[in-house]
C-alpha positions, 0 to 999 in steps of 0.5 A: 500500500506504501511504497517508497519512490521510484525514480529509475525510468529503466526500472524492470518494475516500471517499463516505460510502456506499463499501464497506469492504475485506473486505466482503461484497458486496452485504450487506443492511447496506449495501443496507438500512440508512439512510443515516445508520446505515451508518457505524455499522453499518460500525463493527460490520463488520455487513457483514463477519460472519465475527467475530461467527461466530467469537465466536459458536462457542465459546459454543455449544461450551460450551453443547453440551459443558455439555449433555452433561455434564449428561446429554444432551438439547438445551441450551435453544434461548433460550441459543443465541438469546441468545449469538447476540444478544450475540456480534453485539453485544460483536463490534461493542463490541469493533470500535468500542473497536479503531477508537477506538484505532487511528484514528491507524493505520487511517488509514495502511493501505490496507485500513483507511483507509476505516473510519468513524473515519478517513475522518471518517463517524464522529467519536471522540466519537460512537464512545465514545458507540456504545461505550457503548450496545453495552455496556449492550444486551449487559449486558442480554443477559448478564443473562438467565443465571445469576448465575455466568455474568454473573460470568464473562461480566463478567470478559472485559471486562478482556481485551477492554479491553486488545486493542487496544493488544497489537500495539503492544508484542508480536508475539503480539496473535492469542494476546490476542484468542485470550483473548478471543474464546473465553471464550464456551466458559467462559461457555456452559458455565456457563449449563447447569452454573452452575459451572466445569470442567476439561472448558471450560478446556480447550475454552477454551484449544484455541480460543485454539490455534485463534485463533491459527492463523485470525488468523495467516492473516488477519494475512498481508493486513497484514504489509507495512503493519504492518511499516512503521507499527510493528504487531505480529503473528504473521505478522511473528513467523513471516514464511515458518515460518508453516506449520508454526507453523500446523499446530501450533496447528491440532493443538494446537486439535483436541487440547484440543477433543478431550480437552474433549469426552471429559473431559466424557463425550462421545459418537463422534459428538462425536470425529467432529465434531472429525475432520471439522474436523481435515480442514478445517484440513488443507486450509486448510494445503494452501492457505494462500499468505502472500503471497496476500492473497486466499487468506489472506481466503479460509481465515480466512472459512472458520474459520466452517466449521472451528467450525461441523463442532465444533457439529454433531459436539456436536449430533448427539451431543446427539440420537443418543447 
């Protein structure tokens, strides 16, 4: 479970080709790309998707919800491109940047230590320099909306910037990522209305509740080596109350969804989409398991579906009503 650091990239233990924990299996990423473009791709967890989805649906929450207050009709499919584009992208900035301050400890834990930083696939230097081209292609992406939307979109870089380094000194670093991987709601929104809204921050802050229940599932795979290293983290806050602290940001996320959507003018198709949802997080709650690793990996992937019924439900909304 705690492992010492390995830094020896020629390691037997650590091929330069070995699969990160938490991978999918068989990911064209890994079966695909170059040699020398794994590491780098790894850096991105390109084989590991369920972050950029997860960064990727409140954006086109935001898009669906500023579409129907505009009156209905389909948002402007080239958005929904470019905020695919860029999710992928500042996923992979924000995983880099994490890597980066967090060698010292990934190392240290089983499930990270095969991350290309520490296992030496890819030194500090070259990271910062791979950082550096994320931001520019995603500056590049975010310069295609409207000029509000860029300042919107702008301004998350200072949460993003100081994520890394909340589990040093809180136990609630899932509400700070929370923070940052929902402000594509604001961001969505503003590239229909050109403005801000009641409506968005209230869609923004039901996914922060929402953040916070699926990175408190996923944060159980890591409780025990967080514990002994000196991270923190939700699950360790909550420790064996974590269901019920579940359940209430579960409600708390489908509430502020819900009350978005009818600020907005939404439709019964839109509610629907949130019940089907609030089904979804019911049996995620039926099954979480804390001390089943596993299972905890299971139900945060399925966030995806959780955030993908939302979408629909707007989408459908946008088309019938």
């Amino acid at each position: 479970m705690y492992t010492a650091p390995m830094t020896d990239a020629s390691s037997p233990a650590e091929p330069a080709d070995q699969r990160v924990a938490d991978a999918l299996p068989g990911h064209w990423a890994d079966r695909l790309l170059p040699s020398a473009a794994k590491p780098y791709a790894r850096l991105m967890r390109l084989e590991r998707p369920i972050g950029w989805w997860l960064l990727l649906l409140p954006c086109w929450w935001g898009l669906g919800l500023g579409q129907i207050a505009r009156g209905g009709g389909l948002p402007d499919p080239w958005f929904a491109v470019l905020f695919l584009i860029g999710a992928i992208i500042m996923r992979g900035a924000g995983c880099t940047l994490n890597d980066i301050a967090d060698r010292n400890f990934d190392g240290r834990v089983a499930r990270t230590r095969l991350r290309p930083i520490p296992s030496g696939q890819v030194s500090v230097k070259a990271a910062f320099v791979f950082l550096i081209l994320l931001c520019l292609a995603g500056l590049v992406v975010l310069l295609q909306f409207n000029a509000f939307t860029v300042v919107t979109g702008a301004a998350s870089l200072v949460i993003v910037a100081v994520y890394p380094f909340m589990k040093r000194i809180t136990y609630w670093p899932q509400a700070v990522l929370g923070l940052a991987f929902n402000w594509g709601a604001l961001v969505g929104w503003t590239a229909v209305q050109g403005a801000l809204a009641p409506a968005p921050v209230l869609l923004y802050a039901g996914g922060v509740a929402w953040t916070l229940a699926y990175d408190t599932i996923y944060a159980h795979q890591d409780k025990d080596d967080d514990a002994l290293i000196g991270l923190k983290s939700t699950a360790l806050r909550f420790g064996a109350a974590s269901l019920p602290w579940l359940a209430l940001f579960f409600a708390l996320a489908l509430v502020l969804i819900d009350a978005a959507i009818w600020l907005a003018g939404g439709g019964i198709l839109a509610h629907l989409g949130v019940a089907g949802a609030a089904l979804h997080a019911a049996w995620q709650l039926a099954r979480f398991d804390a001390a089943n690793p596993a299972r905890c990996l299971e139900l945060f992937r399925s966030n995806r579906i959780f955030g993908l019924i939302i979408t629909l439900g707007l989408l459908l909304d946008l088309l019938l009503t």
